[in-house]
MDAnalysis code that builds the backbone (N, CA, C; Angstrom):
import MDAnalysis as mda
import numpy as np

u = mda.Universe.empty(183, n_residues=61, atom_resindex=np.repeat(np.arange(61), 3), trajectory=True)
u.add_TopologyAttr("name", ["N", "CA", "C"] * 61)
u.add_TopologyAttr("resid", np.arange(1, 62))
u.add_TopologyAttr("resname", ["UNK", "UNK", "UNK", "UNK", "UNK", "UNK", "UNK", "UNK", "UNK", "UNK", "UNK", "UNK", "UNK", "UNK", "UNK", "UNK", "UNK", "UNK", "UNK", "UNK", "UNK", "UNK", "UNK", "UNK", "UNK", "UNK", "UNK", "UNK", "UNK", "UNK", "UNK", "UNK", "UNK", "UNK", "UNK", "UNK", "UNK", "UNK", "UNK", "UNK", "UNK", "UNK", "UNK", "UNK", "UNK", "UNK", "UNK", "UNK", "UNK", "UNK", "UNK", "UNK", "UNK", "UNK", "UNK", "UNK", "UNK", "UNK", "UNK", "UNK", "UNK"])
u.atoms.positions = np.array([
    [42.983, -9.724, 3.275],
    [41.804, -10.485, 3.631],
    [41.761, -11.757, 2.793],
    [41.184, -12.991, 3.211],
    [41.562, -14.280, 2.686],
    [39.976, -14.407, 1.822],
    [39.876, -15.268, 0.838],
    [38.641, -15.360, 0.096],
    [37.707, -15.763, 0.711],
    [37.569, -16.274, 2.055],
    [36.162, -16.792, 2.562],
    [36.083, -15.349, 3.046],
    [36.967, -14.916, 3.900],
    [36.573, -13.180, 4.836],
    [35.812, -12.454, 4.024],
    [36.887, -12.289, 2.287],
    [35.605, -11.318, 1.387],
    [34.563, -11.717, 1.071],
    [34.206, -13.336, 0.668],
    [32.772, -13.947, 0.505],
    [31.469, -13.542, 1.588],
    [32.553, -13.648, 2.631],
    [31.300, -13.645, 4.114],
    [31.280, -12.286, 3.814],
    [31.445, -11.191, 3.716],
    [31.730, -9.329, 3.524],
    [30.486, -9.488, 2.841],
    [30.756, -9.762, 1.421],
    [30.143, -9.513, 0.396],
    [28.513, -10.445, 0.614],
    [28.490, -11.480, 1.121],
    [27.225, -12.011, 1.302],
    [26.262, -11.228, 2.108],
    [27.033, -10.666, 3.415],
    [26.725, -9.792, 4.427],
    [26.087, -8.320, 4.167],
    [26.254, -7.993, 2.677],
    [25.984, -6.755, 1.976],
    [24.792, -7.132, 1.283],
    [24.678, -8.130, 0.643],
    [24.128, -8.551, -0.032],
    [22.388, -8.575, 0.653],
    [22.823, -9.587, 1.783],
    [21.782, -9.581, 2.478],
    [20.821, -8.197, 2.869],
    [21.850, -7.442, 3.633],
    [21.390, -6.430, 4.062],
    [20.449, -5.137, 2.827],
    [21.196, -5.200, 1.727],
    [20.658, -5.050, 0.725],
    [19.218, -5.523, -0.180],
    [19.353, -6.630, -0.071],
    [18.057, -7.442, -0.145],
    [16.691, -6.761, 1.132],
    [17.102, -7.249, 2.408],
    [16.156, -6.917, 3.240],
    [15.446, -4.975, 2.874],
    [16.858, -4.146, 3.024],
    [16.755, -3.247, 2.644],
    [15.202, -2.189, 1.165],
    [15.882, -3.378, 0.551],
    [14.747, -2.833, -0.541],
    [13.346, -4.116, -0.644],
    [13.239, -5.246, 0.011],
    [11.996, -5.676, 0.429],
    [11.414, -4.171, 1.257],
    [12.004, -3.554, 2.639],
    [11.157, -2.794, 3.413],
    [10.869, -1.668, 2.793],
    [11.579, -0.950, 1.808],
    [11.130, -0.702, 0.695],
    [10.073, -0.143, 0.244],
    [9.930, -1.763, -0.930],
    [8.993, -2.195, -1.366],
    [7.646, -2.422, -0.503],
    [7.884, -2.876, 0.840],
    [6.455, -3.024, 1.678],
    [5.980, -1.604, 2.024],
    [6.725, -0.640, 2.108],
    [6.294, 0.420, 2.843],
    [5.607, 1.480, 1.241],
    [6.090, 0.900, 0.492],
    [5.467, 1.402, -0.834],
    [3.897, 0.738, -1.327],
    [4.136, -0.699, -1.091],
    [2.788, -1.543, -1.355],
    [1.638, -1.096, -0.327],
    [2.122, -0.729, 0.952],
    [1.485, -0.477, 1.918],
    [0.926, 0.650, 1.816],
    [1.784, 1.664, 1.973],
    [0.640, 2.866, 1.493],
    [-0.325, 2.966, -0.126],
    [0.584, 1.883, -0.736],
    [-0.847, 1.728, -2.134],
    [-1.833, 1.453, -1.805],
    [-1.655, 0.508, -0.886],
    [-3.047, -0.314, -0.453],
    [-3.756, 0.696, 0.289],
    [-3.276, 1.677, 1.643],
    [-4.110, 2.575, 2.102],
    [-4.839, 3.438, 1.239],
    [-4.258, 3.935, 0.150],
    [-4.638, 5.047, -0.519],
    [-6.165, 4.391, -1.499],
    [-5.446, 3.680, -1.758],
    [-6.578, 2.563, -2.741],
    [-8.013, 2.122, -2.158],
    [-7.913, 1.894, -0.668],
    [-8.731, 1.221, 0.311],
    [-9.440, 2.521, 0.505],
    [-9.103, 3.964, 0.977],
    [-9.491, 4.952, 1.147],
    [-10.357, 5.339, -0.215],
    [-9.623, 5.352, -1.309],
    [-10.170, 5.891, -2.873],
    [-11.684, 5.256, -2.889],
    [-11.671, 3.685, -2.505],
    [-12.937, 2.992, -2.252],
    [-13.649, 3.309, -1.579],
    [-13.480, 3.868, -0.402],
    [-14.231, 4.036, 0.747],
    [-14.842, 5.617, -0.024],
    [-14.357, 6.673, -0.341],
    [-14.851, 7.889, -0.555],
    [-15.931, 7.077, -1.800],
    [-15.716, 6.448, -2.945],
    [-16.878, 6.178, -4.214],
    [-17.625, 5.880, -3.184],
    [-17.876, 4.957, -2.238],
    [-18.933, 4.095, -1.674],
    [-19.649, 4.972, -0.889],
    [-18.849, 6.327, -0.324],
    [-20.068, 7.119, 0.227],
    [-20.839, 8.026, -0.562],
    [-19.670, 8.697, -1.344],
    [-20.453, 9.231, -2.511],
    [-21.531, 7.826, -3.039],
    [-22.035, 7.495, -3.393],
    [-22.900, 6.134, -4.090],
    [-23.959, 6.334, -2.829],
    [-23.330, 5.894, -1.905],
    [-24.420, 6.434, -0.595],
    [-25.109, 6.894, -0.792],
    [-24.067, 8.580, -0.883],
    [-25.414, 9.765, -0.329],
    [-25.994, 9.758, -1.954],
    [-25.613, 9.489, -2.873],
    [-26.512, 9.683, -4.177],
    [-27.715, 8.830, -4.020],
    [-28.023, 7.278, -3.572],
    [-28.907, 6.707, -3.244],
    [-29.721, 7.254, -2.067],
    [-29.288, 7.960, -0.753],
    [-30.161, 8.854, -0.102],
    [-30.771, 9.823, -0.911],
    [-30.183, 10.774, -1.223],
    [-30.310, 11.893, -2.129],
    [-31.817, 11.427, -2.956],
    [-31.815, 10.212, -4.012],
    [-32.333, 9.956, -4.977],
    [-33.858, 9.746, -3.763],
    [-33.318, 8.762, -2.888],
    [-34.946, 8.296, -1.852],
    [-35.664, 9.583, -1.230],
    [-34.727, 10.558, -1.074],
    [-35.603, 12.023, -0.488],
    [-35.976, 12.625, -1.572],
    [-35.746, 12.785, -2.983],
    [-36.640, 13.317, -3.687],
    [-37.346, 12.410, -4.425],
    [-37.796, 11.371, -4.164],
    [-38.615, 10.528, -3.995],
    [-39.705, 10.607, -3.479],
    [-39.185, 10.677, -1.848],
    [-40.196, 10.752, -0.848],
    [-41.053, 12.235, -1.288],
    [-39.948, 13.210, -1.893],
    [-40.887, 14.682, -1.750],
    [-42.001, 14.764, -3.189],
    [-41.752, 14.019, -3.726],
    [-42.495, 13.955, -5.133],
    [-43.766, 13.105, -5.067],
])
């Protein structure tokens, strides 16, 4: 094989490699972000029902 054939080989790996661990990395960031977005969403209902909670024994007092 002549030195451009192995350059183009080796760039060709390279690349694929690169893309490879970007999708990765997104499919890792991505479910952080779901899990994280979710973690928020459960405090905010809990906080909710504690502010309901607090207005009904309120109301009963």
């Amino acid at each position: 094989m002549s030195l451009g054939r192995n350059l183009g080989f080796l760039a060709a790996i390279t690349v694929i490699l690169i893309l490879l661990v970007l999708s990765v990395l997104q499919i890792h960031w991505g479910n952080t972000l779901v899990i994280n977005q979710a973690a928020n969403r459960v405090g905010q209902n809990i906080h909710s029902a504690w502010l309901v909670g607090q207005d009904n024994r309120i109301d009963r007092d």
